[in-house]
C-alpha positions in Angstrom: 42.5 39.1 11.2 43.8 39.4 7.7 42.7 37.2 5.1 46.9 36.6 4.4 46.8 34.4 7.8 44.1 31.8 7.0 46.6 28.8 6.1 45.6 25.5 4.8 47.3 22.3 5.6 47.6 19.9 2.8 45.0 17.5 1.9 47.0 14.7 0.8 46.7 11.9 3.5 50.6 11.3 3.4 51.3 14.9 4.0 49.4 14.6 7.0 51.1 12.2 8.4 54.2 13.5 7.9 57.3 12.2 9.8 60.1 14.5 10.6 63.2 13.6 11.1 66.3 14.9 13.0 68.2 18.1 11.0 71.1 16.7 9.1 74.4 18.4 10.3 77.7 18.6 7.9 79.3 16.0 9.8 77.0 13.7 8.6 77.0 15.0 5.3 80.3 14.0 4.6 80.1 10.7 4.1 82.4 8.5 6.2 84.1 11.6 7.5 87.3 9.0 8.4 87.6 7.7 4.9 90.4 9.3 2.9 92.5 12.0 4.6 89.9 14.2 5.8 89.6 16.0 9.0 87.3 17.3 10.9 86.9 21.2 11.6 84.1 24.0 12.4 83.7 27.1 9.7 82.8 30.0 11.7 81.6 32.8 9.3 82.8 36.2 10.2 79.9 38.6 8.6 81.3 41.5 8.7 84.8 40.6 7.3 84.2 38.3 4.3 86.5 35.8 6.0 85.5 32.3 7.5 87.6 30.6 9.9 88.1 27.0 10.3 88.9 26.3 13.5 89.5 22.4 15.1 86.1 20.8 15.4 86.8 19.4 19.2 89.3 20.0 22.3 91.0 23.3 22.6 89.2 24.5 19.2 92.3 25.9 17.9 92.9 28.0 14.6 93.6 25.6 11.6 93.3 27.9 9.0 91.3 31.3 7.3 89.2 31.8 3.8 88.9 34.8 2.4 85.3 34.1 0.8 84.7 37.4 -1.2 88.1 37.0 -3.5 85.7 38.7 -6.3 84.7 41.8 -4.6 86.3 44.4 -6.6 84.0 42.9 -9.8 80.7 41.9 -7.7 81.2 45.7 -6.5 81.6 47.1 -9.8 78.3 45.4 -10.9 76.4 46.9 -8.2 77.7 50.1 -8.8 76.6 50.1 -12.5 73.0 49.0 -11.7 70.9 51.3 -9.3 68.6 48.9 -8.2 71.1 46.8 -6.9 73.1 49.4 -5.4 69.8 50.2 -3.6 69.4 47.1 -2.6 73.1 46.6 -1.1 72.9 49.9 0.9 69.7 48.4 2.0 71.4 45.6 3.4 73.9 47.6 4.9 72.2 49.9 6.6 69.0 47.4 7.5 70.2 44.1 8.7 73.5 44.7 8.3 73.8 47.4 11.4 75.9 49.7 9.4 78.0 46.9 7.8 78.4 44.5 4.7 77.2 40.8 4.9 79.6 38.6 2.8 79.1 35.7 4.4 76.3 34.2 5.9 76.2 30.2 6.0 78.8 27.4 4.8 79.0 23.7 4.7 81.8 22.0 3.2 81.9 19.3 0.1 81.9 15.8 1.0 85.4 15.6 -0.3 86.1 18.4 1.9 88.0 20.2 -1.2 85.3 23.0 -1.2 83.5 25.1 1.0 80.1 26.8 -0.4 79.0 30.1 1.1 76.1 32.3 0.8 77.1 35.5 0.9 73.8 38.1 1.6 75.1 41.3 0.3 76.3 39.8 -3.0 72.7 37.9 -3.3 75.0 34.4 -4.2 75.9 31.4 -3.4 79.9 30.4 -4.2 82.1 27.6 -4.3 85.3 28.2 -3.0 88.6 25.9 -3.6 90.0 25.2 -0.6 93.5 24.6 -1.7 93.6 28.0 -4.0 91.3 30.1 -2.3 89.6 30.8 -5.5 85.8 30.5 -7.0 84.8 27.4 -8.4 81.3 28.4 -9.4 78.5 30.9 -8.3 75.0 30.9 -8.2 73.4 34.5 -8.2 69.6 33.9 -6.1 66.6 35.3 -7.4 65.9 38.7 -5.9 69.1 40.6 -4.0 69.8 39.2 -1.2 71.1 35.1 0.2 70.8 33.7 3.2 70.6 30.9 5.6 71.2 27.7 3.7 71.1 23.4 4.8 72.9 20.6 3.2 71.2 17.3 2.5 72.4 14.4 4.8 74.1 12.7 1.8 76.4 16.2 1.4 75.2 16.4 -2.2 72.7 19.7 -2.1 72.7 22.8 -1.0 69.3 24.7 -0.2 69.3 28.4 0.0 66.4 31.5 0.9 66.8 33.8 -1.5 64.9 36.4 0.9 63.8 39.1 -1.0 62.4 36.8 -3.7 60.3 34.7 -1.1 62.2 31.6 -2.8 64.7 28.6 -2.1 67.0 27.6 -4.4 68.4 24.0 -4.3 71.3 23.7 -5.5 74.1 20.7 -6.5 76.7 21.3 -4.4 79.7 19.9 -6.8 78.3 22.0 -9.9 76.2 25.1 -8.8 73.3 23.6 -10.9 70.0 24.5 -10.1 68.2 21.4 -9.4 65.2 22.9 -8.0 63.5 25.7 -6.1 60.1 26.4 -4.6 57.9 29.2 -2.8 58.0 30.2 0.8 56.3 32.7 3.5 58.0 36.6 3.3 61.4 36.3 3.8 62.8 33.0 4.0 65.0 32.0 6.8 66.0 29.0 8.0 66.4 25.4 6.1 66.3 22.2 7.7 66.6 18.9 5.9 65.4 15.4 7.3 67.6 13.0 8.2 66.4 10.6 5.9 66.9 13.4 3.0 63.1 13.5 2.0 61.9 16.6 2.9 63.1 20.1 3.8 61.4 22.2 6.2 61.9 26.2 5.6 61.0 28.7 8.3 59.7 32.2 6.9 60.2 35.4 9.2 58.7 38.5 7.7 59.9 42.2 7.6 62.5 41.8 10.8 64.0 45.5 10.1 60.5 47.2 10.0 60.0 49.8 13.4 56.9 48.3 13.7 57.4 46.0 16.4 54.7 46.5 19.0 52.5 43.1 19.3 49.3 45.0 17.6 51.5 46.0 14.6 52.4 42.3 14.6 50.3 41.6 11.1 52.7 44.1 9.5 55.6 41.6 9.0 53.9 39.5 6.8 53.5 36.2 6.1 55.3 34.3 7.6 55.0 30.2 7.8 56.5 27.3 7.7 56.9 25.3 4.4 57.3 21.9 3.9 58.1 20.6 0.4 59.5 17.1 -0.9 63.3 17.2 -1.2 63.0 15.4 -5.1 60.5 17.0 -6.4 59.9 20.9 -4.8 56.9 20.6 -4.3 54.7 21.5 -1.1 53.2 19.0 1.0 52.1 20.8 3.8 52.1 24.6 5.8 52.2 25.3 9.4 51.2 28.7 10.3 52.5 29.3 14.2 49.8 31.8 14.5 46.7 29.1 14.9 48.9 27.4 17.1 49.7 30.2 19.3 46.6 31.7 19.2 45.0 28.3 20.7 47.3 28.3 23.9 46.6 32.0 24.3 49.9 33.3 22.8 47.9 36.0 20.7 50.8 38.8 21.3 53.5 36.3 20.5 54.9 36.9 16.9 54.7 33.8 14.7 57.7 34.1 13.3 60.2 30.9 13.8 63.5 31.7 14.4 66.4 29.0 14.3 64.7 25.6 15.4 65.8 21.9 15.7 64.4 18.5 15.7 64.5 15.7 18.7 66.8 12.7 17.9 63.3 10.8 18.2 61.6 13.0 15.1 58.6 13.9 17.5 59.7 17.5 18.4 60.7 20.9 17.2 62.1 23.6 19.4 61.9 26.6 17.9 62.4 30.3 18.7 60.3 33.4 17.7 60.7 37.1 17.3 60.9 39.4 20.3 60.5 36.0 23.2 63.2 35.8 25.3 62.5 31.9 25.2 61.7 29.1 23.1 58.4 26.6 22.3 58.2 23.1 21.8 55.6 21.7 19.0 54.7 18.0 18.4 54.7 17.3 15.4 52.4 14.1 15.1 49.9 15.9 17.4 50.4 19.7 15.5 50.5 21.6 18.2 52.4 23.6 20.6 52.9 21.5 23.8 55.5 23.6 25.9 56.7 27.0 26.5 59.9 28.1 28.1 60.7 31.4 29.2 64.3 32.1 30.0 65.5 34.8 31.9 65.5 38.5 31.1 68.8 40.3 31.6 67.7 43.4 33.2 70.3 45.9 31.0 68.3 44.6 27.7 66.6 47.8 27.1 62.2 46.8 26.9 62.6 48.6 23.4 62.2 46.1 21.0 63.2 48.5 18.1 66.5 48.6 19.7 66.9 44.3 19.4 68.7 43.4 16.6 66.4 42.3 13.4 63.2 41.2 15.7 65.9 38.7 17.2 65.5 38.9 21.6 66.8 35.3 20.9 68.8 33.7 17.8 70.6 30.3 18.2 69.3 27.1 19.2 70.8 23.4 19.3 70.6 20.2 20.7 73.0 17.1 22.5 73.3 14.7 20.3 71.5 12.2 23.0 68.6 14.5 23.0 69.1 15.4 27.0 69.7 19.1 26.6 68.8 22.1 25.0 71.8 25.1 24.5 70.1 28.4 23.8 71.7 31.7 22.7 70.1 35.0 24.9 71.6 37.1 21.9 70.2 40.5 23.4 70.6 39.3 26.9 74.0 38.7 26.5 74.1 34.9 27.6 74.0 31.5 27.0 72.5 28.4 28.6 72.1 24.7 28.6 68.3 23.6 29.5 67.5 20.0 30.6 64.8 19.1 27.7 63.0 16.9 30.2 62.0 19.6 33.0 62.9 22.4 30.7 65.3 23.8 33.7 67.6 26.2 32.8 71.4 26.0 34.0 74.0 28.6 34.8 73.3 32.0 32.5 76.8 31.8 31.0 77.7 35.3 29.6 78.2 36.2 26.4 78.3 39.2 23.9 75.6 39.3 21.1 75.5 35.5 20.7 73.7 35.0 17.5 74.2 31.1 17.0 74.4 27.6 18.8 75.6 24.4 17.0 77.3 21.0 18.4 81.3 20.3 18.6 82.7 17.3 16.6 82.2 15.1 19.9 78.7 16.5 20.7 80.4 17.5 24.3 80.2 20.9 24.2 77.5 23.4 22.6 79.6 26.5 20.5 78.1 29.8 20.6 79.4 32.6 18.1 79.7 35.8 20.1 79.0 38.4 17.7 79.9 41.3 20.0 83.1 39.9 20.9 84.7 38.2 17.8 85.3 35.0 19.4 83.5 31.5 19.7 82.9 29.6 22.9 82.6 26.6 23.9 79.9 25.3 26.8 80.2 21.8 28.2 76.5 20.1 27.6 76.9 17.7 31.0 77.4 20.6 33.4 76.5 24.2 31.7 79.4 25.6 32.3 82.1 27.6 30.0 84.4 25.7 28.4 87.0 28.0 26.7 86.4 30.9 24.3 88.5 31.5 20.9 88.8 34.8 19.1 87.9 34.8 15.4 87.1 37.5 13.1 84.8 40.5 12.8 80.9 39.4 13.8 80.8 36.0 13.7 77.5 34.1 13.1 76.7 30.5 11.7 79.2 28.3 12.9 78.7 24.6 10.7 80.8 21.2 11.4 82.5 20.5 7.8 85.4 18.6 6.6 89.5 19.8 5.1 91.9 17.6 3.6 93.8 16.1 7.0 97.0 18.5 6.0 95.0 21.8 5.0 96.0 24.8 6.6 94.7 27.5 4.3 94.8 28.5 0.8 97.8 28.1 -1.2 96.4 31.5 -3.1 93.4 34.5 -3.4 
């Protein structure tokens, strides 16, 4: 085994015992979401088209209104253009993870005042504020290295944390100003953030090289290094690693990758369900006991070709969320073309609900229904948590992805301007 995978947990008694706590979602960010004329909504970034819809957060999910969140891409272009590495970089992006196509907009979460919306945008390797009223930038914060992705908001609404992927960094960032507050190291390629509900710590997920050809199990040690890093939400600083592989390796998973995927905590802090590259499936690790404690296979949908250079960045799976009562998993089968709802208890799966590329899974306003963006078919849909079933789809724009709860003044309907 490479000397790269020997991690080390942290000495530090407190890091040890570590309490995590439920991921912090923009609903609660905004603080007292009924003070004030807000309302709630959903921001469903469309990749592809550098637009973000903001669609009604419950009900019949309706269209409230559209951002247009690259308003500066004639100059970000014409700085790319005049600097090769950069432009190298771009077409990277666009012919790599981007399947052929520009990422301008990756994740979002709204201000607390629910003015703003800020947007990481991976082909322009930033992070902007856009007015919601005008339509125009109120700040930007280029990332180290060329490339922005997933981000998390602190439970409080007040910080932004973003990978920077290609500099093995995330950036934390004050949401009002843009101001850098603080960054730290990660594994290769930084993915997901998740913040504690009780704002202390932030957990990031690193996933490797995920648009490498070398995806058979024995080429596995290719992508990386890939971890998870916890680091104290004040200060930046580590306080403890988990490395999947150990893990996986001591229930006999040896040709699992160790790469976590999207992941969430229990309501009770005692659990993360996480997904991996290539498993059509997901694994539950206790977090007290640091270890893996259940696996769940879902179904395989024989038309998924057994290629795995054909699945789409390592991804068999992408998109994972949970009831708000802790009952019931909602998983999104993004190469096998479903959805489903899975009873957390017996880890039963319910009706295989199909969908088109689904590549995310979040919570409506009411915590009834689990939303699924349907990459492959420019729409969102809704599935009902109590019985599996589809709800309603809704079209949006081209590929959609992270879909975030956020907050709009009660009488926005789009900006004004840009």
């Amino acid at each position: 085994m490479p000397a790269f995978r020997t991690r080390h947990l942290c000495s530090v008694a407190a890091a040890l015992a570590l309490t995590v706590a439920a991921p912090a979602t923009a609903a609660t960010a905004a603080t007292d979401a009924s003070s004030a004329g807000l309302r709630e909504v959903m921001f469903v970034g469309n990749n592809w088209d550098g637009t973000a819809d903001v669609i009604k957060s419950t009900g019949d999910f309706a269209k409230v209104g559209r951002i247009n969140v690259v308003p500066d891409k004639a100059q970000r272009m014409a700085e790319i253009n005049a600097d090769p590495i950069k432009w190298i970089y771009f077409m990277a992006i666009r012919n790599g993870v981007g399947e052929g196509h520009d990422q301008f907009v990756d994740d979002m979460y709204s201000t607390p005042d629910g003015k703003s919306v800020v947007v990481s945008r991976p082909s322009f390797a930033d992070v902007v504020s856009i007015d919601l009223s005008t339509g125009k930038i109120n700040w930007r914060f280029a990332v180290s290295g060329y490339r922005s992705d997933h981000m998390a908001v602190s439970p409080d609404g007040t910080r932004v944390a973003v990978s920077a992927s290609t500099a093995n960094t995330v950036h934390v960032l004050d949401i009002a100003t843009g101001k850098q507050l603080g960054k730290f190291s990660t594994g290769d390629k930084p993915h997901e953030n998740i913040f504690t509900k009780d704002g202390k710590y932030i957990w990031n997920m690193s996933i490797g090289d995920v648009n490498t050809s070398l995806d058979d199990p024995s080429a596995d040690w290719t992508k990386g290094d890939r971890h998870i890093t916890v680091v104290d939400a004040t200060t930046y600083k580590q306080v403890k690693v988990i490395d999947m592989r150990d893990r996986l390796d001591a229930i006999g998973l040896k040709n699992f990758s160790d790469a976590v995927r999207p992941a969430v905590f229990s309501p009770d802090e005692s659990k993360l369900y996480f997904q991996v590259s290539f498993f059509n499936g997901f694994l539950e690790y206790d977090v007290a006991a640091d270890k893996i404690t259940r696996v769940k296979t879902l179904p395989k949908n024989p038309a998924t070709s057994e290629d795995r250079t054909t699945w789409v960045n390592d991804s068999r799976h992408h998109g994972i969320s949970m009831s708000p009562d802790g009952a019931k998993l909602c998983v999104a089968g993004t190469m096998d073309d479903y959805a489903t709802v899975v009873d957390r208890a017996s880890l039963q799966e319910g009706e295989l609900v199909t969908a088109s590329k689904p590549y995310w899974a979040t919570v409506s306003g009411d915590g009834k229904d689990c939303i699924v963006s349907e990459s492959g078919a420019d729409q969102v849909t809704a599935i009902d948590f109590a019985t599996g079933k589809k709800v309603l789809s809704v079209p949006v724009g081209d590929h959609p992805q992270r879909v975030r709860l956020g907050h709009v003044q009660a009488d926005w309907t789009g900006p004004s301007a840009g």
